[in-house]
SELOFI-537531 format. One record per residue (C-alpha): y, z, x; residue in one letter. Coordinates in steps of 0.1 Angstrom, whole numbers, padded with zeros to 4 digits, always signed. Layout:
N
YZXA...
//
This chain:
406
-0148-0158-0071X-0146-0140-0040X-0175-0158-0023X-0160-0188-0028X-0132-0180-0008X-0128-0201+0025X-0111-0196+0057X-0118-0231+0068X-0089-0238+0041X-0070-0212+0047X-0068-0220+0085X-0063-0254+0073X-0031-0247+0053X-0011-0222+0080X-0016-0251+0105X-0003-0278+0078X+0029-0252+0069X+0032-0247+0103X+0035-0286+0111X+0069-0285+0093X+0099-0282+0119X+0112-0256+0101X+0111-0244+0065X+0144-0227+0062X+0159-0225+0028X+0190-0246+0033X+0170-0271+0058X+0162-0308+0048X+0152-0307+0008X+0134-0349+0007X+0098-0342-0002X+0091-0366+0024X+0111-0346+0056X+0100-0318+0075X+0118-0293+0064X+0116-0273+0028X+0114-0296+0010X+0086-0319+0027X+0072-0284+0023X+0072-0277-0013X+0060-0312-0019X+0029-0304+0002X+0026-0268-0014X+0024-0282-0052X+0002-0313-0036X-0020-0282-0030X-0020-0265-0067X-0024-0304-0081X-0053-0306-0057X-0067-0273-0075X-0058-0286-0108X-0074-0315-0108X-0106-0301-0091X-0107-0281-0129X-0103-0305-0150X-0065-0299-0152X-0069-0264-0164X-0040-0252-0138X-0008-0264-0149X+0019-0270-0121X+0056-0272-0123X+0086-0271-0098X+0110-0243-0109X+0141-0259-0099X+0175-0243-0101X+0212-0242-0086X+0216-0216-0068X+0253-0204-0059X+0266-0197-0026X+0257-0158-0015X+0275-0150+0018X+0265-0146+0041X+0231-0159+0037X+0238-0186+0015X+0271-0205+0028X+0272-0230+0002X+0256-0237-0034X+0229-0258-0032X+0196-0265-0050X+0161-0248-0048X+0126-0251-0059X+0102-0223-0063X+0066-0241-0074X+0047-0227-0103X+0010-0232-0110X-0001-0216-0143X-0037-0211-0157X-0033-0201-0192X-0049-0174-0211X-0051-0164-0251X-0022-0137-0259X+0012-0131-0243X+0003-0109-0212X+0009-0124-0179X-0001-0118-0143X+0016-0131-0115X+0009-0132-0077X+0034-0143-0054X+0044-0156-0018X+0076-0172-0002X+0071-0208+0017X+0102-0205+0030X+0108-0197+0074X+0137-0189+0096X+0144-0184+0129X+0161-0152+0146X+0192-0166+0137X+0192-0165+0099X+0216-0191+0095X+0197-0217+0121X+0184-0248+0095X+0176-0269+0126X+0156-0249+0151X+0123-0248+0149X+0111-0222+0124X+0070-0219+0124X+0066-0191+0103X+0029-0186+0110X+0024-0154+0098X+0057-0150+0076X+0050-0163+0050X+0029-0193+0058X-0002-0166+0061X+0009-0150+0023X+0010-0187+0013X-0024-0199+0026X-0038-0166+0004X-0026-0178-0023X-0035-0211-0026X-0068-0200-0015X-0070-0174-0048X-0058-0203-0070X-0085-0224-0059X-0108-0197-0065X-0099-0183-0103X-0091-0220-0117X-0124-0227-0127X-0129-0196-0149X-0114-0183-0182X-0095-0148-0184X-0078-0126-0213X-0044-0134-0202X-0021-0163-0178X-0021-0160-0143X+0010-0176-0126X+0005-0186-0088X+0041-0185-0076X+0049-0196-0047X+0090-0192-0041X+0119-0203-0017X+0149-0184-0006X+0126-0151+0007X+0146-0148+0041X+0173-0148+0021X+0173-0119-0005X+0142-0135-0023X+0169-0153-0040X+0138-0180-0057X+0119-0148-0068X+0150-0128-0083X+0158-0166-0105X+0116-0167-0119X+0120-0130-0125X+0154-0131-0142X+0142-0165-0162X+0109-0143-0172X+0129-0117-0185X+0154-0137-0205X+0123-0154-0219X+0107-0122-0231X+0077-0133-0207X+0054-0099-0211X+0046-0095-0172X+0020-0068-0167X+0025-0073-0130X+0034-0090-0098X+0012-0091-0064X+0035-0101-0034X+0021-0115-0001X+0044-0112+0029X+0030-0116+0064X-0006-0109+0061X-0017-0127+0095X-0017-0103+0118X-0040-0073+0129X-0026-0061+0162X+0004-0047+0149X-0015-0006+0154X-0025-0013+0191X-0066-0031+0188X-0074-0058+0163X-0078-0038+0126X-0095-0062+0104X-0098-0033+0078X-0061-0020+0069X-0041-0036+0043X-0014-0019+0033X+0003-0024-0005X+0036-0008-0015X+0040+0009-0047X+0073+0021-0056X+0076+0056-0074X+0103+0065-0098X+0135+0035-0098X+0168+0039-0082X+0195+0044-0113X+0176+0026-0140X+0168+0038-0177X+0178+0078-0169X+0164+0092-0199X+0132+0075-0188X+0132+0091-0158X+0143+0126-0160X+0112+0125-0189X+0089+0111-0166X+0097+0139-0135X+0099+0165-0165X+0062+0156-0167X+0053+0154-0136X+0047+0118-0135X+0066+0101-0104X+0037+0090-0089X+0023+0074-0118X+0045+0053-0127X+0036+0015-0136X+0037-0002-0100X+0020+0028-0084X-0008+0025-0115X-0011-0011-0107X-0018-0001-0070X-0047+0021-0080X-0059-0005-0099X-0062-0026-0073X-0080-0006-0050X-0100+0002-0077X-0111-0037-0074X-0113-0040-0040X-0136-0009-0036X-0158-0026-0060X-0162-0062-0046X-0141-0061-0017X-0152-0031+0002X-0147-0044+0040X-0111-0041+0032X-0094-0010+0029X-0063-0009+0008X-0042+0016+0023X-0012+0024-0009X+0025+0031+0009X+0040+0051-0016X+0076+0030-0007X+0095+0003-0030X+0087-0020+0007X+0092-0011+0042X+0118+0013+0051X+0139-0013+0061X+0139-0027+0028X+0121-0058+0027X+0098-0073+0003X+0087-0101-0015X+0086-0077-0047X+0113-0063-0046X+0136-0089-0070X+0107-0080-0097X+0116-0048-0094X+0150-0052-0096X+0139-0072-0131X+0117-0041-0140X+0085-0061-0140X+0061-0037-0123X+0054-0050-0085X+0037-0042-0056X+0030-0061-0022X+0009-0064+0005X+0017-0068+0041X-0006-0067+0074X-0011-0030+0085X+0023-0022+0114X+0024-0062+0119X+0050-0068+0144X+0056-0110+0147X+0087-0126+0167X+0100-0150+0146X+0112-0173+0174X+0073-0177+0180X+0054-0169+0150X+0027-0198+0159X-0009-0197+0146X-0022-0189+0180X-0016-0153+0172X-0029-0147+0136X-0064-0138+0128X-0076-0159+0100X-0108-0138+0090X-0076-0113+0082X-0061-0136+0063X-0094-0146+0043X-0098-0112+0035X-0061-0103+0022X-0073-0140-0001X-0104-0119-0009X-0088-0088-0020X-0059-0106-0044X-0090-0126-0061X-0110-0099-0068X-0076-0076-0082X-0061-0103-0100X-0094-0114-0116X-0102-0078-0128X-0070-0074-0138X-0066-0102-0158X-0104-0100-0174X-0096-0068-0181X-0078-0058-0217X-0039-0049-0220X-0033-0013-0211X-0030+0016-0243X+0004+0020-0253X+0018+0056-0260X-0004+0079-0244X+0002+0113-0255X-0015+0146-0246X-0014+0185-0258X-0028+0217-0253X-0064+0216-0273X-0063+0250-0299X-0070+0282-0285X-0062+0267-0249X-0097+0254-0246X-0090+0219-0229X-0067+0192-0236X-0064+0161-0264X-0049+0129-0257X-0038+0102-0282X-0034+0065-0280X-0020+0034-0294X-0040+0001-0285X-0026-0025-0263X-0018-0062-0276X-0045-0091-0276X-0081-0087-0268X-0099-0055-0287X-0110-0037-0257X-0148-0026-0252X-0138+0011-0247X-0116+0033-0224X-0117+0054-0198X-0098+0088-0198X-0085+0096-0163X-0074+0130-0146X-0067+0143-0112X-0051+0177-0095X-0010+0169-0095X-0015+0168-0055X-0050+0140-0059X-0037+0108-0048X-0059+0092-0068X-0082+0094-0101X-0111+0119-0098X-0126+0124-0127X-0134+0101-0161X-0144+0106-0201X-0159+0070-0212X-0142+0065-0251X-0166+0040-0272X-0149+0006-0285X-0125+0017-0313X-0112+0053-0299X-0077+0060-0300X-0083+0098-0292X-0111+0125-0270X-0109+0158-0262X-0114+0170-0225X-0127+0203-0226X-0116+0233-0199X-0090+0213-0182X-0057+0223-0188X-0026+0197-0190X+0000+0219-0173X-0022+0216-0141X-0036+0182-0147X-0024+0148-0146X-0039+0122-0171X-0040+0086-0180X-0062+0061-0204X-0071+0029-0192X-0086+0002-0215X-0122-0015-0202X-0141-0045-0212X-0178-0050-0211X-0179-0055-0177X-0163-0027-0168X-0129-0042-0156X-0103-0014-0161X-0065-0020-0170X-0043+0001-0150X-0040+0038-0163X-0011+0046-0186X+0000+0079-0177X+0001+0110-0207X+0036+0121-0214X+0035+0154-0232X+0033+0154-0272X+0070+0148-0283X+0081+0150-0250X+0113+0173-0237X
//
């Protein structure tokens, strides 16, 4: 899957999204203009394209909906279309990686100026067609949704409708991979073809208290489920990916509070996004003469290779619970299978409370719900389980909350 990745097409679609005079939210909506909505007629030209290459395996739909006015973005109520490509899977789990289509110049409200938007967001956009293209032709344990939205410039108003509609639906999202400006490697000084950095928010702002105050009681703030999901992405990329470097921001998105993945938050559906490493683009000239498209290929590489794991990989234990061993020997943790496929085993995780990342595993045989870890303490440890199928493919970790908790 990550072989057949191609920057030829990649290249290919930034110059096509490009072509459009501008692809601001509120600009010209006839699939046959050149504004957002001659865009979104090209974009799901592109999944049909895909779909039809497979047989029809990927299912594409426009996700259209009336969206009031919102000052002062929005001035006035009008209608948008996010456009959904779906490859199904057995069970109810879902994936789901995103990118906005939608461009604006400085002035926000500008529907006529020319808007390019090379690198935001027609370079997330090119990614993930590309990884659509790529996973089609294959079968996985749960649905992937390539979704690729309108409105991002303006509050991520087409994300914040899917993710709203998902929730009132009972949709069981796992997670949600964003791609926002992904073109550019100059933003640190010389061209970095390495750094990609993903944000992964810690513990929510004001939701489900009792929730939280058990989950700091524990120690557990940076485990919770987008910052699990993060790991498990690099996870994936060190594995088949390893030219990249997935460098995890331990933000919600950039401190000025932007991001593709943030109205999935806001939905509590676990989200991260990626973004070029310090990208700095002028949105008045955001033309393809300045976006590296090897970069781009390899931010198309990375999401193939995560989502793909992810989504081969079984759903992640439920109720993960740990406790002293007796005597004070070690520790025991406890767990309650995930929905859908049985997995092939599981993988006990641990780490010092300061390791930023797992450093040491206990392989659990198909079946376990239990193991003991001997000589490592819980009050100095944190822990999680992650479910594995023969291939090794790991869900991400669910972190151990004390037995009975506090």
């Amino acid at each position: 899957m990550v072989d057949s990745i191609s920057g030829e097409r990649i290249q290919r679609s930034i110059f096509v999204l490009v072509s459009f005079k501008t692809r601001h939210t509120l600009s010209d909506p006839q699939p046959s203009g050149d504004g957002i909505g001659g865009a979104s007629a090209w974009v799901r030209a592109e999944f049909e394209r895909g779909s039809k290459a497979t047989g029809g395996k990927l299912r594409v739909d426009l996700d259209t909906f009336h969206q009031p006015a919102r000052l002062p973005l929005i001035p006035h109520a009008t209608d948008l279309t996010n456009v959904v490509a779906t490859l199904p899977g057995p069970g109810k789990r879902v994936w789901v990686i995103s990118a906005h289509y939608d461009s604006r110049t400085r002035d926000i409200l500008d529907v006529q100026g020319p808007a390019p938007g090379a690198d935001e967001n027609a370079s997330g956009v090119a990614a993930l067609l590309e990884t659509a293209r790529a996973l089609a032709p294959y079968d996985f344990n749960a649905t992937i949704v390539f979704l690729a939205t309108t409105g991002g410039e303006q509050g991520g108003v087409g994300a914040a409708h899917w993710a709203d509609q998902a929730r009132q639906q009972g949709l069981e999202v796992a997670g949600v991979i964003d791609l926002d400006a992904v073109g550019h490697t100059h933003g640190l000084g010389p061209a970095n073809r390495r750094d990609l950095w993903l944000f992964a928010e810690g513990v929510p702002v004001a939701r489900d208290t009792a929730g939280r105050r058990a989950l700091i009681l524990a120690g557990g703030e940076n485990d919770t489920p987008p910052r699990s999901l993060a790991r498990a992405i690099r996870t994936a990329t060190l594995r088949y990916v390893p030219a990249v470097d997935v460098r995890i921001i331990y933000r919600a998105a950039g401190y000025q509070g932007h991001g593709g993945q943030l109205p999935f938050l806001e939905n509590e559906i676990p989200a991260v996004g990626f973004t070029e490493a310090g990208g700095d683009h002028d949105l008045a000239n955001d033309t393809p003469d300045a976006i590296d498209f090897a970069y781009v290929s390899g931010v198309a590489r990375v999401s193939a290779a995560a989502l793909a794991a992810l989504a081969r990989a079984p759903a992640a234990p439920r109720d993960v619970q740990l406790a002293p061993a007796p005597a004070g020997k070690g520790t025991v943790l406890r767990w309650t299978p995930g929905e859908g496929t049985v997995p092939a085993g599981y993988r006990v995780v641990w780490r010092e409370t300061t390791a930023p990342f797992w450093e040491h595993a206990l392989e659990v045989g198909r079946g376990g719900t239990h193991a003991a870890v001997a000589d490592v303490l819980p009050d100095a440890t944190i822990f999680g389980v992650e479910a594995l199928d023969a291939a090794g493919h790991a869900s991400p970790a669910t972190f151990a909350m004390p037995t009975g908790g506090r």
